[in-house]
N, C-alpha and C positions, 0 to 999 in steps of 0.2 A: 416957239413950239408949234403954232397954228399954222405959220409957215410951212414950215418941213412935213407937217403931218397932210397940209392940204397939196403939197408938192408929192408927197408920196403916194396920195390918192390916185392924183394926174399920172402919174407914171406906172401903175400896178395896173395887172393884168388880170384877167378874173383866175382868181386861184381854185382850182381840181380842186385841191382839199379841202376847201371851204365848204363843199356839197350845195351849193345856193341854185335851185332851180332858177329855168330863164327868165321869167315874170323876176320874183326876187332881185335877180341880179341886173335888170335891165332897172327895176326902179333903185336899187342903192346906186346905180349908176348914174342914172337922173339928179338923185338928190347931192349926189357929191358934184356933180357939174354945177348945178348949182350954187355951190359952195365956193367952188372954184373960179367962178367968174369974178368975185373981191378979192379971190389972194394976188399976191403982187407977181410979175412977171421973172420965169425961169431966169436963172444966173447962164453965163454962158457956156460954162463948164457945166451944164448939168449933163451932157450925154456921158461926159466922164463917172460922173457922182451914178447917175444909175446903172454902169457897167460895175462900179465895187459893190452896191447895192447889189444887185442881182448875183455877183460871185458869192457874195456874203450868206444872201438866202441860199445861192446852191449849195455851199461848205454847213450850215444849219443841218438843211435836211440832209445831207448826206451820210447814210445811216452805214454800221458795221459793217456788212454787207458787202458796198458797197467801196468801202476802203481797203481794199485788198492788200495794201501796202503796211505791213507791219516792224516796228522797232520798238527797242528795251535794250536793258543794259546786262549785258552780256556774264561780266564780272560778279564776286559777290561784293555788296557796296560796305564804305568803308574807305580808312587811307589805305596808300600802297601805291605803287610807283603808277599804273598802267590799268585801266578803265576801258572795257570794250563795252561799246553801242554798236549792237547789229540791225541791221537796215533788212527787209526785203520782202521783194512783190515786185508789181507791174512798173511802178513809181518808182524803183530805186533810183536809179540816172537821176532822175528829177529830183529826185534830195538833194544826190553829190550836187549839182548845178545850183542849188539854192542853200544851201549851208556849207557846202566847203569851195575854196578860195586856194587854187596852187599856188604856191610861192612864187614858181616858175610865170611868169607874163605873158609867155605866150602861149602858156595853156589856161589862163584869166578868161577864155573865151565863153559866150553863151552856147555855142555849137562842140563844145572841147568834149570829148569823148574821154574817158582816162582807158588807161591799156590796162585790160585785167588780169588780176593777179598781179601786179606789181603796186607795193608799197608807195606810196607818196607825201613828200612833205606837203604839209596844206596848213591853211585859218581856217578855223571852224566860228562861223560868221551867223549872227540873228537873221535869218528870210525875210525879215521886213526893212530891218533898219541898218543893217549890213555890220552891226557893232561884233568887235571877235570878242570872242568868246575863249578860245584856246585855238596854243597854237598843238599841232600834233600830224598825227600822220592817218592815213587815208586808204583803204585796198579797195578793188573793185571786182566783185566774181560773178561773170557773164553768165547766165544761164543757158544750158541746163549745167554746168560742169560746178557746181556751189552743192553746199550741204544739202539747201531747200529743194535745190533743182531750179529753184528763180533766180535774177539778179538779185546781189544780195551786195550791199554795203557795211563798210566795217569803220568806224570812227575808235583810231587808240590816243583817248587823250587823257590828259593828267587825272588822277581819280581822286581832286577835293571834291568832298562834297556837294560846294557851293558850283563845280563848273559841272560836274554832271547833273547838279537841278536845274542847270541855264541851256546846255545842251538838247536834255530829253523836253524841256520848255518849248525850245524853239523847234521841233520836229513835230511839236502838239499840235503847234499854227498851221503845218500841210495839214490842205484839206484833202490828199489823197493816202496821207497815216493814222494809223490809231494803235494805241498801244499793244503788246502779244498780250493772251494768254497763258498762261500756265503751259509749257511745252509745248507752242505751239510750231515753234521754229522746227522740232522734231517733230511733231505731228504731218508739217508739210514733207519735209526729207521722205515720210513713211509714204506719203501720201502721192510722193513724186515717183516713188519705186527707189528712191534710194536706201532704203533699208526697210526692211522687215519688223514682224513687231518682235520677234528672238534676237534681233540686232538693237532694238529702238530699246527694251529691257536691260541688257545688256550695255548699254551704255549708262542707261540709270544706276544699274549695281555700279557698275565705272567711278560713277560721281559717288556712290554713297561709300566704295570701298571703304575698309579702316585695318586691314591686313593686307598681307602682300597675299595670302591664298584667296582672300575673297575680288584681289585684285584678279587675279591668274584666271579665277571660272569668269569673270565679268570678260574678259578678252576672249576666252575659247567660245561666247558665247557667239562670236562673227562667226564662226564656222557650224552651231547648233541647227540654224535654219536649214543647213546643204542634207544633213541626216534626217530631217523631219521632211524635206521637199521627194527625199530619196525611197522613203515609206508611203508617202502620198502618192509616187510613179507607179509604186510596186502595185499598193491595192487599184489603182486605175488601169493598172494591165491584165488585173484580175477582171477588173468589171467589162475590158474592152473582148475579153475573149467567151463571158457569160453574154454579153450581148448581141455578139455574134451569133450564140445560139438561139436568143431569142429572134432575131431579125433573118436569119435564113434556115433555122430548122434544120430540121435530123437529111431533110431530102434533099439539100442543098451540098455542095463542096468542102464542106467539111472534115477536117482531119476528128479520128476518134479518139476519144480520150482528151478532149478539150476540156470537157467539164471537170477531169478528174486533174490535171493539168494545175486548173483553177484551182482546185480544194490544196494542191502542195502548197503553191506560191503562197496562200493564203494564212497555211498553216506557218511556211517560215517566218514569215511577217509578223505573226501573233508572237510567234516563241520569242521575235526579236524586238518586239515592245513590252513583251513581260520580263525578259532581262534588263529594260531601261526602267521598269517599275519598280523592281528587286534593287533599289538601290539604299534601303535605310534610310530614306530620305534626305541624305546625304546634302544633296544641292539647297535644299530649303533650310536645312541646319546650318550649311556652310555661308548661304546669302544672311538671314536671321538671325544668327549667332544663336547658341543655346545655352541654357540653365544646368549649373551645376552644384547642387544640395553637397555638402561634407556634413558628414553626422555620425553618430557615434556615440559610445560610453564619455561618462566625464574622464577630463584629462588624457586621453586619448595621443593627445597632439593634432587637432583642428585645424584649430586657432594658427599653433605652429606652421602649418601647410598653406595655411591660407596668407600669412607673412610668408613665406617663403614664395610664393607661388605671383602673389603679388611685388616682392622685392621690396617690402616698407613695413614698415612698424604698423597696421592696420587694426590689429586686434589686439587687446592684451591679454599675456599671457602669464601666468602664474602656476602654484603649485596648488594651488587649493580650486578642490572640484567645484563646479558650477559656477566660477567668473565669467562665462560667455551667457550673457540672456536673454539676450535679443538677437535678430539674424543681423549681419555683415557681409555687407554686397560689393565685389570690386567686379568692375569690368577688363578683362586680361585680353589678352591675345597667346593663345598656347599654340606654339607650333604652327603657327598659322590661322588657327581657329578663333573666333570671336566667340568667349566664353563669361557667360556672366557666374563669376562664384558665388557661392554662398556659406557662411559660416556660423552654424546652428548652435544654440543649447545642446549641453552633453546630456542623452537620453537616459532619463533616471525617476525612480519613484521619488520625491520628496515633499515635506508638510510646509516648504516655502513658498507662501503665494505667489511671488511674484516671479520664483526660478520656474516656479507650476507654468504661468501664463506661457512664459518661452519655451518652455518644453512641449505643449502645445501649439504653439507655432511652428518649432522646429520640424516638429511630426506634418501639417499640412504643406509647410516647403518640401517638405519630402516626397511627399505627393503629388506635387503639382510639377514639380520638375522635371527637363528632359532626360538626366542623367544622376544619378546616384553613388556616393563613395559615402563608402563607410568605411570608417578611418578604429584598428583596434588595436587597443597594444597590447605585443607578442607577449612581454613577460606576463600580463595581468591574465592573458590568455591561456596562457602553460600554464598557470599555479597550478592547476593540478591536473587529476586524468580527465575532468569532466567541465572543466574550465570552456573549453570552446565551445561545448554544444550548449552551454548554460548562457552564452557572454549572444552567443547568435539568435537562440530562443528568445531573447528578450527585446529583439529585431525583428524577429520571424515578421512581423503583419508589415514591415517598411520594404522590406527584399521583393525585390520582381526583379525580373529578365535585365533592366535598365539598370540593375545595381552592380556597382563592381567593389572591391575588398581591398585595403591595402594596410598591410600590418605593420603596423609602427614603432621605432625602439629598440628593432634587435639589436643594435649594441649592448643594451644592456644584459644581455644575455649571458652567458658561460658561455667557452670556448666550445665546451663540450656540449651544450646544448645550443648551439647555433645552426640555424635552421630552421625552415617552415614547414608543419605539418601540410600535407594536403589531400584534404577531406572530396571526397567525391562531388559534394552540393557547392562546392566554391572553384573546383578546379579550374572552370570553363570562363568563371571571374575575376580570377587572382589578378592582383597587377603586380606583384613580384614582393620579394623579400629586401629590402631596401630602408636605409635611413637619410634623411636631408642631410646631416652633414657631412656624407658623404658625396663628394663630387662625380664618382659613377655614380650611385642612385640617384642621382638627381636627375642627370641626363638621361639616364634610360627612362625615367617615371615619365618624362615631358615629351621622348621621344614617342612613347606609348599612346600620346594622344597627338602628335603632331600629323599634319596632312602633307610633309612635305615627302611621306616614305607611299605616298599613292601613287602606282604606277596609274599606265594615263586608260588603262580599260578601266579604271576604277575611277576615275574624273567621272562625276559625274554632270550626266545629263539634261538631267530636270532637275529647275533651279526655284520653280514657282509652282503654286498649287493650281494654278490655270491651265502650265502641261500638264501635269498630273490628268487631272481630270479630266483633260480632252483626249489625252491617250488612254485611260482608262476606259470614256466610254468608246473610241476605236476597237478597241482589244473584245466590247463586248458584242460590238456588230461582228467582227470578223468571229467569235465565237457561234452567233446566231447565223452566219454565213455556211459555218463546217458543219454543221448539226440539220440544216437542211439536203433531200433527197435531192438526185439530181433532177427530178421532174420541176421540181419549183424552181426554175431559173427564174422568172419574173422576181421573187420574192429575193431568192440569191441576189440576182441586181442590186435591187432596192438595200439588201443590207451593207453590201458593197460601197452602194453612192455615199450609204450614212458615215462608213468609217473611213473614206476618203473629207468629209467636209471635217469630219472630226479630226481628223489630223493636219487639215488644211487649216482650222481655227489658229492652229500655236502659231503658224507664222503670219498669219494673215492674207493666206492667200485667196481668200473668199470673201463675202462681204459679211465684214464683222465692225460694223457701225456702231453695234450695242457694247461691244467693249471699249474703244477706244477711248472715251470719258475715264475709264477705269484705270485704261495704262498711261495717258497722256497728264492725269493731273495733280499727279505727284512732280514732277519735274518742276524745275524753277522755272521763274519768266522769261528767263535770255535766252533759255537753250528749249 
């Protein structure tokens, strides 16, 4: 141990980090030479031993920073046939060259270049000790023409467990990788120009789909940023022709009526982002999924809807009022829609504590929720003349704009009395005269909330409350834009430049370093 310790004296160089002024350093210097005049004499291999020494120290300090070369595994882990680990940075080459092994011989070479974009069988081999690891196959995507925009490496090897902890193991020992971050394989793509942050979103909804409609907006989302870049042109040709006025004045070359020129374009502009705001929110409902309350008188048929809607036995249902007491949540897919149900206590005065507690609850699900059905049955409705405004008043405080009506049972009905009244304060909510065992009611009821009958003006837009509110405050510059005189051109500018950066934010065309934490680290580590 005094050996090696008084050998490493001998060979170390005054260490920057240390901070040892030169007095200090010249006497520890001293005192270890003399220390070193007893140790025994260098082996002959030491100029070898202090080349790994000194590599060692260099891979120690060498901080995050300074590792630009990033891998993770790609896939989500777990068995399954096929395991991607993606490579990429500066260092990629140098992985393939130190962890994979062509089958092929005379591409075994230390100088062997692999042809990119083409597939290859390879060993995926330990960096040190050359032990394979798996056998599997190999791509190689030259940069800039890769996702990242770097060279980027792809290793598809078997996905046990034990061979991706030996694989991501042996790429830990480069000292020019370190493991990604959280999206950051996407963060570089954004970062290279390969995508936008309307695209970089849009692939996150990609991965998180769980409908084919939430698949459909996560794809139209590649074409969102050309609409939002195409608004960003418009107000900068606003601002390029108010600046004009400012920079050469009324006494200059100038055509007349520029400034009023300006105030159209500006005004189309506004009207064509407050029809992307008029959307019901549609995009954030449709990426979020939404809440949907059923409530209603006891025995109604709920419960019934909520089996039916669901396709399972979920609830129990009976003939006796107030067997629902607690709410009951499925998560559906309606027509497209990611919808979470809900299925409440029948709303009713009673002296049962604990039917009381749910009835209570049913009333705040009500409330809180994006959407409302109140489920009533027709015949209990009809009893008499005064039947429905008695059965609605006892609703009245749950009803708002978000509630819709659907009356339940008409079979039960008389021939002669089949049919839905319709009262002026429900017209605009009915969801029609319909029973579930009938195979047309069923279809038009789901058809009624399905997103596959949206034609594509009606796709929406905005899909995030981040557009939202960047084009909201666009809309309120170009407001403060039209409302100014033409003498305030300077001020015109100025409100101009603001609703150009605001609409520049959704795609990332400006520097927006303060969000990109925000959008980057929900993504997984591969991607």
């Amino acid at each position: 141990m005094w050996r090696s310790l008084c050998s490493w004296t001998h060979i170390s160089r005054r260490p920057a980090s240390l901070g040892l002024g030169r007095g200090t350093y010249s006497a520890f210097r001293r005192s270890q030479q003399h220390r070193n005049s007893s140790c025994t004499p260098l082996p002959r291999n030491y100029s070898s031993a202090q080349g790994k020494v000194h590599s060692a120290i260099q891979d120690l300090t060498a901080s995050d920073a300074q590792r630009r070369t990033i891998y993770a595994l790609s896939t989500p882990p777990g068995k399954a046939g096929v395991a991607v680990i993606r490579v990429s940075g500066p260092e990629a080459l140098d992985v393939w060259r130190r962890v994979i092994q062509p089958t092929c011989k005379r591409k075994a070479l230390a100088d062997y270049i692999p042809t990119p974009w083409k597939m290859e069988r390879c060993r995926v081999v330990h960096p040190e000790t050359q032990e394979m690891l798996d056998d599997g196959l190999a791509v190689y995507f030259r940069a800039p023409h890769s996702f990242t925009t770097e060279d980027v490496v792809e290793l598809h090897i078997h996905s046990g467990r034990a061979i991706v902890a030996s694989v991501l193991g042996s790429l830990a020992l480069l000292p020019s990788c370190r493991p990604a971050e959280p999206g950051e394989f996407t963060r570089r793509a954004f970062l290279g120009g390969r995508l936008d942050l309307t695209q970089v979103e849009g692939l996150k909804d990609l991965i998180d789909a769980e409908t084919d409609a939430q698949r459909r907006i996560a794809l139209q989302a590649a074409g969102v940023g050309e609409i939002f870049d195409e608004l960003r042109k418009g107000i900068i040709n606003c601002l390029a022709q108010i600046e004009a006025l400012i920079d050469f004045g009324e006494g200059e070359d100038i055509e007349e009526g520029v400034y009023d020129e300006a105030r159209i374009q500006g005004k189309v502009l506004l009207d064509t982002m407050k029809l992307y705001l008029n959307d019901h929110r549609r995009g954030e409902l449709m990426r979020s999924g939404l809440r949907l309350a059923i409530f209603g008188p006891p025995n109604a048929g709920k419960s019934s809807l909520l089996n039916f809607l669901g396709k399972l036995q979920a609830a129990i249902v009976t003939s006796i009022p107030g067997t629902t007491r607690d709410i009951l949540e499925l998560s559906l897919d309606i027509g497209g829609l990611p919808v979470i149900v809900a299925d409440t206590a029948g709303l009713r005065h009673t002296e049962d504590v604990v039917e009381s507690i749910g009835v209570e609850r049913a009333r705040n699900a009500v409330k809180a929720t994006d959407i409302a059905l109140c489920v009533l049955s027709l015949p209990e409705t009809l009893d008499s003349q005064s039947g429905m405004k008695e059965s609605i008043h006892s609703l009245r405080d749950l009803i708002s704009p978000e509630t819709f009506f659907l009356f339940n049972k008409s079979d039960l009905l008389g021939q002669s009395s089949r049919g839905l009244p319709d009262p002026e304060d429900l017209r605009d909510n009915l969801l029609g005269n319909q029973h579930h065992n009938s195979k047309s009611g069923q279809r038009a009821w789901v058809a009624s909330l399905s997103t596959d009958n949206w034609t594509p003006s009606q796709t929406p837009l905005i899909t995030r409350a981040r557009h939202r509110t960047h084009l909201e405050s666009a809309c309120q510059f170009l407001e403060a834009f039209l409302e100014l005189p033409p003498e305030d051109v300077v001020l015109a500018a100025e409100e101009l430049r603001y609703a150009a950066v605001a609409v520049g934010k959704v795609t990332g065309h400006i520097d927006v370093e303060d969000i990109l934490d925000a959008v980057f680290r929900d993504f997984c580590i591969g991607k």
